[in-house]
N, C-alpha and C positions, 0 to 999 in steps of 0.2 A: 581765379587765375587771371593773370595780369594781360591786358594786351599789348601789343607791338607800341600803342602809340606811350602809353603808360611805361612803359619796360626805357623806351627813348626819353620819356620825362623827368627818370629817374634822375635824382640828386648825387653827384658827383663821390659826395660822404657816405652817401647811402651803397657804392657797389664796394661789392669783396676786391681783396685785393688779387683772388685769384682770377677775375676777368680780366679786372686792369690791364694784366703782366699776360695770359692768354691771347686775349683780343688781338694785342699789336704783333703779337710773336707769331699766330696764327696767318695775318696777314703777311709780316714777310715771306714767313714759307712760301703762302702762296705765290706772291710774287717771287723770289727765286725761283719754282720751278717754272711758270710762266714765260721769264725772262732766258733761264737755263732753253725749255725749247723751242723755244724763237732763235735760239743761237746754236743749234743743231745738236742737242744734247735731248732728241723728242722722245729718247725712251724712259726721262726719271720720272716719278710722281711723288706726290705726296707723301707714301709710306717711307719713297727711299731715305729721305730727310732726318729719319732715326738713324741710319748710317754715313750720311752725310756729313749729319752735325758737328760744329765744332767741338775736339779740335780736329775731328777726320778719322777716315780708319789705319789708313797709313800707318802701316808700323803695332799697331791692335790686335791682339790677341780679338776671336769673335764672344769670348764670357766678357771682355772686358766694353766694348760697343754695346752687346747688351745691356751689361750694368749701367752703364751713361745712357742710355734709351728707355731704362725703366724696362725691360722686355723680357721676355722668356729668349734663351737660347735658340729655342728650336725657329722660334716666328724671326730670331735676325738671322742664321742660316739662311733660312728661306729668302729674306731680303739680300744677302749679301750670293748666294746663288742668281740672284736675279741679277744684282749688281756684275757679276761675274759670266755670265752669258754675253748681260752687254758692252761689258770690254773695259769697265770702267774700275775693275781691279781682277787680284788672282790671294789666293788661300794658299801657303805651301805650307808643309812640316815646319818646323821649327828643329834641328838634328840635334840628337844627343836629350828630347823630352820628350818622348813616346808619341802619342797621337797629338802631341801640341801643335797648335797652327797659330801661323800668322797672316793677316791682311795686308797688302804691299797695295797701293796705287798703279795702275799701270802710267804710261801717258795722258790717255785720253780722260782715265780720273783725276791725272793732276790737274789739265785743261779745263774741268768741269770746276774742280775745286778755283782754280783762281779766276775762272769765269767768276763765282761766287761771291770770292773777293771784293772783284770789279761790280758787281748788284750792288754788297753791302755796302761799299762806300759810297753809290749813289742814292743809295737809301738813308743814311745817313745826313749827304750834304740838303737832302728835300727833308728831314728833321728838321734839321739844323736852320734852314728856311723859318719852318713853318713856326717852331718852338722860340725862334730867334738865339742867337748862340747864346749868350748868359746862360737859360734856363735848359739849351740843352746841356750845355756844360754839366749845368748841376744834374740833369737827371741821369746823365751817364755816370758821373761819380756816387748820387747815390746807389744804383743798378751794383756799381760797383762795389760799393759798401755791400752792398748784401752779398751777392758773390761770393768774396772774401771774408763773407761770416759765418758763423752756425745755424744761419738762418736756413743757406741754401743748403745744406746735408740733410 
């Protein structure tokens, strides 16, 4: 078994590309919600972040959130219950398709969402810092290239 100082020695070539793309994704979260309750938004956590995620639940059916979270139904319920105690949306019928529901943002989910917003773009320009713009450029367009391929499905 590897230790911590070895695991850090590791060669660049040598990791998966699934920490790569984890790693940094993992950290924004956390900063999002960090940042989200510092700015009076202190009941999200880390879970909520599956319903969160872009592009939001707004307008989302709760199978279709799940689908984009990778999740079982029942475990985003339960998140989007949670979400819905704390005021940060509501679930009604859907009229005229039986038990169909939809998630609507209230206010103070919109607030929360462009609070987000306003993170990711500071997250972003301290990228864009660190990477120097050329190579962020390029690693947003390739992020993007993938995206927009078969790779992400």
């Amino acid at each position: 078994m590897a230790t911590s100082t070895e695991v850090l020695q590791t060669k660049t070539e040598d990791l998966l590309i699934g920490a790569l793309l984890r790693v940094p994704a993992q950290a924004i979260q956390r900063r999002l919600i960090k940042e989200l309750n510092a700015a009076g938004f202190d009941e999200l956590r880390l879970p909520h972040m599956a319903v969160l995620q872009f592009p939001g639940p707004d307008g989302a059916r709760p199978g279709t959130i799940a689908e984009r979270a990778g999740m079982s139904k029942q475990a985003i319920n339960q998140l989007l219950s949670s979400l819905e105690g704390y005021g940060y949306l509501v679930r009604s019928d859907i009229p005229g398709e039986g038990s169909a529901r939809v998630v609507r943002s209230t206010e103070r989910g919109h607030a929360a969402f462009w609070k987000m917003v306003d993170i990711l773009h500071d997250i972003e320009e301290e990228w864009r810092a660190e990477l120097g713009p050329e190579r962020f450029a390029q690693l947003k367009a390739l992020l993007f290239v993938v995206w927009d391929s078969p790779l992400a499905r």
